[in-house]
C-alpha angles and dihedrals in degrees: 000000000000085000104049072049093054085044093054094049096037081051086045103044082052099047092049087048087045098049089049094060098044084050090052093048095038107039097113097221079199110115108226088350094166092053092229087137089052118232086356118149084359131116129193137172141245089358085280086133125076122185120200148120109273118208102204093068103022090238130122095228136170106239108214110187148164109018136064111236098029117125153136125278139188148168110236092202083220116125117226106263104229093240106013122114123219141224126203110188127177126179116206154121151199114302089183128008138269107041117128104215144279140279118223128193150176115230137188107234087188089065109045099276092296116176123256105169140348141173125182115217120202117218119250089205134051087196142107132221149084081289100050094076118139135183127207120183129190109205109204114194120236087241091064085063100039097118104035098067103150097025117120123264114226116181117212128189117186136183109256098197106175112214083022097226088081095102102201140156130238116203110194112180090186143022114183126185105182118168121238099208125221118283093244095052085052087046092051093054086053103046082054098053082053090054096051078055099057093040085059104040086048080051092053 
């Protein structure tokens, strides 16, 4: 009996361990990143944003259209976290063609929405459709953000026509910013889930 005990806390103390893990690399930092409260959180400029549920593809999407530059912005609210990497992720594809893709960028709100890092990513397809989905992710280093620990993320997403009298449309159903924290943080917590095991088995 004490051992199917010992089993049942030892499976506990790594689940938790596990589950805590799987919570730090999967929290989206992203404020109404799904879009499912509309423009909410979000800013744009010149109304060149338009947030609704669209039908064709069974998504709630912001609709960014006609000139090159034009985006979405927000304020996270999260503070930069001193070690940890980050991942900025949007899913999204051409609502009407042509339209050559999208720049996406971290920026630091504290700052004055400086830039930290950005990438532009071109479309595959000139298609829409459910099928049509794709994902860009821009990876930061935890040694781009060494020295702002505490200052405030901001996301940005903007149109890249090129040349910019295409006058396209970008539909994104998700943009997700989730934080990879540092190797020895993950190695603590599992050196800690060693530790609960030696304390049982000592117990036992």
């Amino acid at each position: 009996m004490k051992t199917k005990i010992l089993t049942v806390k030892i499976l506990t103390a790594v689940g938790a361990c596990g589950f805590a893990l799987g919570a730090m690399a999967q929290t989206n930092l992203v404020l109404n990143g799904d879009f499912s409260s509309g423009s909410a959180s979000w800013n744009n400029n010149l109304n060149g944003a338009y947030f609704y549920y669209e039908n064709t593809v069974s998504a709630n999407i912001v609709s960014m259209g006609w000139t090159d530059g034009l985006g979405i912005w927000q304020n996270t609210t999260s503070a930069i976290q001193a070690g940890d990497s980050y991942a900025l992720s949007v899913t999204a594809q051409v609502g009407q063609s042509p339209m050559t893709g999208l720049n996406i960028s971290l920026q630091d709100v504290s700052t004055g929405w400086s830039v930290l890092a950005n990438q532009t990513f071109t479309f595959s397809s000139q298609s829409a459709g459910p099928s049509q989905w794709e994902t860009f992710t821009l990876d930061i280093p935890a040694s781009t953000l060494s020295s702002l620990g505490g200052d405030i993320l901001g996301v940005g997403i903007t149109l890249n026509e090129s040349p910019n009298t295409q006058y396209g449309w970008v539909w994104a159903k998700s943009v997700s910013l989730v934080a990879v924290p540092e190797p020895s943080t993950l190695v603590l917590m599992s050196m800690a889930a060693l530790g609960g095991f030696t304390v049982l088995r000592r117990r036992k």
